[in-house]
C-alpha positions in Angstrom: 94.5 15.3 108.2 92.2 16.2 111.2 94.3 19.3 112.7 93.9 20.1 117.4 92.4 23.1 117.3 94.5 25.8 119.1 93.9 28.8 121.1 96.9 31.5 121.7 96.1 33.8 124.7 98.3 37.3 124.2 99.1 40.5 125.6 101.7 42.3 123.8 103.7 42.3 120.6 103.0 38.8 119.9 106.3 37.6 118.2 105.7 34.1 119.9 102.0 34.1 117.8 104.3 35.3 115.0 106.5 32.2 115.5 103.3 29.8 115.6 101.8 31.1 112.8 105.0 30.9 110.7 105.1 27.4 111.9 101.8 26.2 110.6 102.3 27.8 107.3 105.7 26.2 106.6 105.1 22.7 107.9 103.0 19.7 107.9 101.8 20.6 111.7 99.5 19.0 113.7 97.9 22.1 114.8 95.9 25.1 113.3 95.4 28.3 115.1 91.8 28.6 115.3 91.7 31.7 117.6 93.5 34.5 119.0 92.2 35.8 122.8 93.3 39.0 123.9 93.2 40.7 127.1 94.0 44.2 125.6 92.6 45.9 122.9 95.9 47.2 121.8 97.6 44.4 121.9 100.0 44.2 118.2 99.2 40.7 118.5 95.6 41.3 117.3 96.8 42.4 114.4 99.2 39.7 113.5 96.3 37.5 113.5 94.2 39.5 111.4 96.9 39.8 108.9 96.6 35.8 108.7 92.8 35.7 108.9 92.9 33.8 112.6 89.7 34.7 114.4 90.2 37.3 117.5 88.2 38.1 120.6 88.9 41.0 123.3 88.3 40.0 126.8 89.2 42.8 129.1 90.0 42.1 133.4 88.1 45.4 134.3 84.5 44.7 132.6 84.4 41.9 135.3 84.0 41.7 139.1 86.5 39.4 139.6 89.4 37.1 138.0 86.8 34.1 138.2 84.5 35.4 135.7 87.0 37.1 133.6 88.2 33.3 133.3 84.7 32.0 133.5 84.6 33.9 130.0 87.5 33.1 128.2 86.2 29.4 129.0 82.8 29.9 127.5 84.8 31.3 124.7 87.4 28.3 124.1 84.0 25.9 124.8 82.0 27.4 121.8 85.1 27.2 119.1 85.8 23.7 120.4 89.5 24.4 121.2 91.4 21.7 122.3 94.7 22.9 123.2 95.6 26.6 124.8 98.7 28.7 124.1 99.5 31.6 126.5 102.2 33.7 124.6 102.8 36.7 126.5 99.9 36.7 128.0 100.5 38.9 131.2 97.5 37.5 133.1 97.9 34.8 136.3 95.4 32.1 135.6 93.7 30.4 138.5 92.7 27.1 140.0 89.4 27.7 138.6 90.5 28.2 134.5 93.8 25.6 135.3 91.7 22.5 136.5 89.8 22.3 133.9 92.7 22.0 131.0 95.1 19.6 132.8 97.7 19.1 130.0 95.8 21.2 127.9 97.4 24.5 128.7 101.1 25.4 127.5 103.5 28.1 128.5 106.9 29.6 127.5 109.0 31.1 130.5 112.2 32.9 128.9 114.5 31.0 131.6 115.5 27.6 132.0 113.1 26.4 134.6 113.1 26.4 138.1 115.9 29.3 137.5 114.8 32.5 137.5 110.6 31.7 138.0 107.3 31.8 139.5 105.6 34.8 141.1 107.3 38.4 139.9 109.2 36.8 137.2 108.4 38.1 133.4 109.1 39.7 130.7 112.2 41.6 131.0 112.9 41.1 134.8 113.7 37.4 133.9 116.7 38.7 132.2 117.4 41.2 134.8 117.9 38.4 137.1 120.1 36.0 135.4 122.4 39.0 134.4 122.4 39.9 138.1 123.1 36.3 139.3 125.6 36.1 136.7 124.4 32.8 135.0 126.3 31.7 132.1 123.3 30.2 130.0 119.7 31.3 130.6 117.1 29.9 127.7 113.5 29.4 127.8 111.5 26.2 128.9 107.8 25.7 127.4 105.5 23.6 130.2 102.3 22.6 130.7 100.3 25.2 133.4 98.6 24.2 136.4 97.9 26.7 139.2 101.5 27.3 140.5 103.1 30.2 137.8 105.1 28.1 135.9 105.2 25.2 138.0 104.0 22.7 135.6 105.3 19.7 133.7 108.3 21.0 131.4 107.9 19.8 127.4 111.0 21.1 126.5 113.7 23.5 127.0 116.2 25.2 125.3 120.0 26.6 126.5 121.2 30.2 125.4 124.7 31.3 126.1 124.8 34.9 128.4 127.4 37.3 126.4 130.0 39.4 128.6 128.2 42.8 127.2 124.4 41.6 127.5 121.7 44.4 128.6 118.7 42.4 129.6 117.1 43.8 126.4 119.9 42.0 124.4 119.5 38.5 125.9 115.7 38.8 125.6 115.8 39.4 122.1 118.3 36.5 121.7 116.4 33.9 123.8 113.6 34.5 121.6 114.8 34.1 118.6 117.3 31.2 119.9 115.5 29.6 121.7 111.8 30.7 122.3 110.6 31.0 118.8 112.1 27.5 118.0 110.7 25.3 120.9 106.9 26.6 121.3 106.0 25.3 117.9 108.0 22.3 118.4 106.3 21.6 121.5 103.2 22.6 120.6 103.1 20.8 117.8 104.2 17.3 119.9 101.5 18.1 122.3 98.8 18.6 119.3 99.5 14.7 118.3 98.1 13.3 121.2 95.2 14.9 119.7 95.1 13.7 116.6 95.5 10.2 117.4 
């Protein structure tokens, strides 16, 4: 069966990679991971794919003038592998108009909140979690969406609900969204999205 081709874009850890890659090797999916793009050489995530033999490449912001052709890179990049689907997990990077217009549909997030709480400019990683503790939201959870230029403005896939526990740090209901919610609905979306493909 003819697989989409998919490209993860990382930062960090890379437990959401972790979560796709586990994916692929324990189901029938639709999609392979053909590539790993990072935009820090430290990133654990590179490692993660090496350990499952996915192709990396390093693309560092500061060896280019300007966000344009840092994107104008990753785009040669995802051209020559012939990806057809992107993946940003943790990737701590604001894409532009310029990389976003040309993937319409193409490009899929995960936000650890249910979206349009908690989002948009200045909300990641653990200040996501901040905020609903601070609001004092009963359920938080994570929404995967498609990407266009407005951070995390595009078309929600799917989302998942997490209950808030009376003793949550932020850095307990981030781990628990993740693996309640997070983990479980980016391959499953990804996955829907990679039929279209396929077809």
């Amino acid at each position: 069966m003819q697989k989409a081709k998919v490209a993860v874009l990382v930062s960090g850890g890379g437990t959401n990679l972790q979560a796709l890659i586990d994916y692929t090797k324990n189901n029938n999916a639709n999609f392979e991971i053909s590539l790993v793009i990072s935009n820090k050489e430290d990133a654990y995530a590179l490692k993660r794919a090496k350990n499952s033999n996915i192709e990396t490449e390093i693309v560092l912001r500061n060896e280019f003038n300007d966000s344009i052709e840092f994107e104008n890179r990753i785009k040669q990049i995802l051209k020559e592998n012939e990806i057809d689907l992107i993946v940003l997990a943790g990737f701590m990077s604001i894409l532009t108009e310029n990389f976003t217009s040309e993937y319409p549909n193409k490009i899929i997030n995960v936000h650890p909140s249910l979206i349009p709480s908690f989002c948009g400019k200045g909300f990641y990683g653990l200040k996501v979690h901040e905020a609903a503790l601070e609001y004092g939201v009963k359920l938080t959870g994570a929404t995967v969406h498609f990407v266009n230029e407005i951070p995390d403005g595009g078309k929600i896939i799917k989302q998942k609900a997490v209950q808030i526990e009376e003793n949550d740090t932020p850095e307990t209901l981030q781990k628990r969204v993740m693996e309640q919610a997070e983990w479980i609905i980016l391959p499953e979306a990804v996955n829907e999205v990679a039929e279209e493909f396929i077809k």
